[in-house]
Every structure is written in C-alpha cells, then in structure tokens.
N, C-alpha and C positions, 0 to 999 in steps of 0.2 A: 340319814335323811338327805344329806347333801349327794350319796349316789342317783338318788332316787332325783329330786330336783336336775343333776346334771343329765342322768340319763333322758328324761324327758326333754330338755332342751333340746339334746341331742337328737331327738328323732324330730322335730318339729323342726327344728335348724334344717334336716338332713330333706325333709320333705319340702320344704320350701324352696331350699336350692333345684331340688328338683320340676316344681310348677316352673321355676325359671328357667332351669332348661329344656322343657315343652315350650314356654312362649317363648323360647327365642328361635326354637324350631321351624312355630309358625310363624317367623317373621315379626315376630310383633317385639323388635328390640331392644324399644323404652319401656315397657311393660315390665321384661325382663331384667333389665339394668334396675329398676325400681325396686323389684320382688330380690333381686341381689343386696341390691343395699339395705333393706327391711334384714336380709340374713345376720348382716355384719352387725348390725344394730341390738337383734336379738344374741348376738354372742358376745359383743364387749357389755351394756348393758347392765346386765345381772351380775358384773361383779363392783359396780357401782353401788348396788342397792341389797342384792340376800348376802353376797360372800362378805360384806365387809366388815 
C-alpha cells in the first residue's frame, strides 16, 4: 500500500513541478516560485502524517 500512496505522490509531485516550469517559461515567476514551493510541501509532508 505504501508503493501505491508513494507512487501517486510521485506523479503528482512530478506534474506539478512541471505547471512550474510552464509558468515560469511564460514569465510569470512568483507564480512559479509558489507552484515550487506547493511541491516541497507535498513531498516532506506526508511523512509527517501517513509514514509515521
């Protein structure tokens, strides 16, 4: 169960980073810094709260 939980993080982590490197393509680079920090957030996180 825990692959399955990390895997999904993982794509979601993965596709997020990515929206942020679209907006910061289009210039828009607190948008981006934002949608980065949202990432970090989603990956320490959850070992605060399911892993523990």
């Amino acid at each position: 169960m825990n692959f399955l939980v990390i895997g999904a993080l993982l794509v979601i982590i993965l596709y997020s980073f990515g929206f942020a490197v679209t907006l910061w393509r289009e210039k828009n680079k607190i948008g981006s810094i934002a949608v980065n920090f949202l990432c970090l957030l989603m990956a320490v996180l959850p070992f605060f709260s399911y892993f523990k």
